[in-house]
N, C-alpha and C positions, 0 to 999 in steps of 0.2 A: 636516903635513897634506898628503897627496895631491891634486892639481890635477888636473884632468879635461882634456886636451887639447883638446876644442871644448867649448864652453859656451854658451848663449842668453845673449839680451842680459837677460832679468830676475836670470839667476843670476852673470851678470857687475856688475850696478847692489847685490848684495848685499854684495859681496867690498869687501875693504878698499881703501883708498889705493893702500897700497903692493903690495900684492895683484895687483890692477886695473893695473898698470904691465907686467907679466910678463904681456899678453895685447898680440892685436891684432886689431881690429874688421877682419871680412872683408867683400868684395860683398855676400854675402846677408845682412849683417846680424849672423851669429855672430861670437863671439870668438874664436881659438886661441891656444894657448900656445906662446909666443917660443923655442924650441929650437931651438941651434948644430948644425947636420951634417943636420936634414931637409931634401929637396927643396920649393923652392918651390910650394905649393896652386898656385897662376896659372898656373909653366910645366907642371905638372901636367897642370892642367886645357888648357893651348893643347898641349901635344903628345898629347891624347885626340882634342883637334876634329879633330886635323891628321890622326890615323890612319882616325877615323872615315870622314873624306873619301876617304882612298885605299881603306877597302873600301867606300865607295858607289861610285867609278870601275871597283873591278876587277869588281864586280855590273853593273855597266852593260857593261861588256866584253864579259863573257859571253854578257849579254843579247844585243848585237850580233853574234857568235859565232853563236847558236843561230840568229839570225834569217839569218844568212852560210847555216849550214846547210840552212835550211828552201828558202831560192831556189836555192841548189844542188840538191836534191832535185826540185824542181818542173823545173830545166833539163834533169836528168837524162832526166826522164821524156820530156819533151819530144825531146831528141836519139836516144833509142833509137827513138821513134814514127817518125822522120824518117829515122833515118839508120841501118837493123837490118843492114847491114854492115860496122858501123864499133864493132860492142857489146864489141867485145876491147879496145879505144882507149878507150871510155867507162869499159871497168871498171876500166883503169889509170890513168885521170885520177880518176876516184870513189876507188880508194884513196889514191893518191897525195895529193888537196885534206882528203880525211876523216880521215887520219894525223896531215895538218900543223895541223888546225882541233885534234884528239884532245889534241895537244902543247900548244896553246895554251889551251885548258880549262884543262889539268891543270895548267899553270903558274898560271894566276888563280885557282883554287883552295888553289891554295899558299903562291900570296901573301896570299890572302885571311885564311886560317888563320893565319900570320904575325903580319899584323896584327890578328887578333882575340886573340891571344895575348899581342902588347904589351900590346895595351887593356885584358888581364885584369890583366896586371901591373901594370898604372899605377894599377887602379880598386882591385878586389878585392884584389892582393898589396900593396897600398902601405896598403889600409884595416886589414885582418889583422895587418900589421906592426905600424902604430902602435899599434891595441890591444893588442895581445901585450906593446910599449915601457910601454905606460900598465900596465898587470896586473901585470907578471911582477917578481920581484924580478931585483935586476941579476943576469944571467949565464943565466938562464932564461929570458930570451924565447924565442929558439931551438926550446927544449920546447916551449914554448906555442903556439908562431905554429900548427905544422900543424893543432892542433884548432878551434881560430879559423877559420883558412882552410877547412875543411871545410863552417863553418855559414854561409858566405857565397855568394852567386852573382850574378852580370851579370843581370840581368831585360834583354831588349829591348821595347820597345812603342812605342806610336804616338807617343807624347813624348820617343822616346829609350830612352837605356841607363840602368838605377839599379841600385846595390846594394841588393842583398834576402837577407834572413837566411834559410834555413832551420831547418826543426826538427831534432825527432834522427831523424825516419825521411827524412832528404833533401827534402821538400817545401817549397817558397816557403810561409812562415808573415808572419801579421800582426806580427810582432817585429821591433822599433828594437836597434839597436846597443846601445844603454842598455838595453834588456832583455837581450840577450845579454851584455852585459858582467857584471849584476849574477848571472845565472844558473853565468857562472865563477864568479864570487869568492863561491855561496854551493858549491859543488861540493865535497865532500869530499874528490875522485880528485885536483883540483888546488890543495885551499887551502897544499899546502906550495910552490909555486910564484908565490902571489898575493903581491905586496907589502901587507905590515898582516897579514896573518893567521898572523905569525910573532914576534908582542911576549910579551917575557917576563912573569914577576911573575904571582900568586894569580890576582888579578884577570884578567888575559887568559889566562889557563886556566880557570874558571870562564867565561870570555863565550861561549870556544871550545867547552867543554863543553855549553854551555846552545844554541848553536849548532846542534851535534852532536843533539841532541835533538830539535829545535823542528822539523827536516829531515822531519818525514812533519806533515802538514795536522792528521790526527786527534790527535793527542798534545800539539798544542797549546793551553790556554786563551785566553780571545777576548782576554782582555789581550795574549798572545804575537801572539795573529793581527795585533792592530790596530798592535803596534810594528812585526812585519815590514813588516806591507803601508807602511806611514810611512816606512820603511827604506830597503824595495828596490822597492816598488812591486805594484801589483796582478799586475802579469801573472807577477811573479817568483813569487808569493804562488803562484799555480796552478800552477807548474812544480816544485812543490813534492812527494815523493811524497803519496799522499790518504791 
């Protein structure tokens, strides 16, 4: 039986005894599965806070930069009004303070970048992985991770950073992980890659065949609709071709 790496609490209160032992009840409430060699979710999560903070610092820099700018500009004006035989002295003081502020942008800019690029690592590349570890049969993940990571992105907004799926034409879609996940493992291009959809015997040739078929909306009877949708869910159901 395949174990779902996070799981809610009503589908954790399902599972057996001994089941239930090979999980660990997290902050929010979810459960995850107890696996040797991942990074810890917590330090995880405290080294996202920690970078978050230094690109609101190097945003505020900047800030401060551009406002350095703008009273320099205003002095400027100021000293030539005063002082129009000294304009050869002003322009090589104006280049010389606008080169050195130019440097200093362009460095908190960089840093900035930097750290939004841990941040995607830590969020997005560490979420991609673990699905890829849950999907893929051993030694395929690898194959897997990059089409994963393609349907994932950083959202920002007024509550923060979250991970947001995309569709397949690139746009933020209303789709959970668990839709994305079920949407590989019904995919034709990769079910030789999915763990489970690789069992010998009549019978999983026959399930894979009837599979194979059920793949476009129209050609299935409402008996077939009603087991997918029970299966894999409603929104897998529509991702379905029509």
């Amino acid at each position: 039986m395949a174990l779902a790496f996070s799981i809610n609490e009503e589908t954790f209160g399902s599972l057996e005894s001994n089941v239930q032992g090979l999980y660990a009840k997290q902050d929010d409430g979810s459960y995850q599965l107890v696996v040797d060699g991942l990074p810890s979710v917590d330090g995880l999560k405290a080294k996202t806070d920690e970078l978050l903070g230094e690109t609101k610092k190097e945003r505020e820099k900047r800030k401060e930069l551009e406002a350095k700018l703008a009273e320099f500009e205003s002095e400027k004006a100021k000293a030539q009004e005063d002082v129009m035989k000294k304009t050869g002295d002003i322009e090589a003081l104006e280049k010389s303070y606008l080169d050195k502020l130019a440097k200093l942008e362009q460095a908190g800019v960089d840093k900035e970048k930097a750290l939004q690029r841990q941040i995607y690592e830590l969020t997005v590349g560490q979420t991609a992985t673990n699905l890829a570890n849950e999907l893929a049969i051993k030694g395929s993940a690898n194959v897997l991770l990059p089409h994963i990571q393609n349907r994932l992105t950083l959202e920002t907004g007024d509550d923060g950073q979250k991970i947001r799926v995309l569709d397949l034409q690139g746009n933020i879609s209303a789709l959970t992980l668990d839709d994305l996940k079920q949407e590989f493992m019904v995919n034709d291009a990769f079910k030789p890659l999915i763990a489970g959809n690789n069992a010998s015997g009549g019978g999983a040739t026959g399930m894979h065949r009837q599979q194979r078929v059920a793949l476009k909306r129209s050609e299935m009877s409402a008996e077939q609709k009603a087991k997918y949708i029970r299966e894999h869910g409603h929104k897998a159901f529509l991702n379905l071709g029509a």
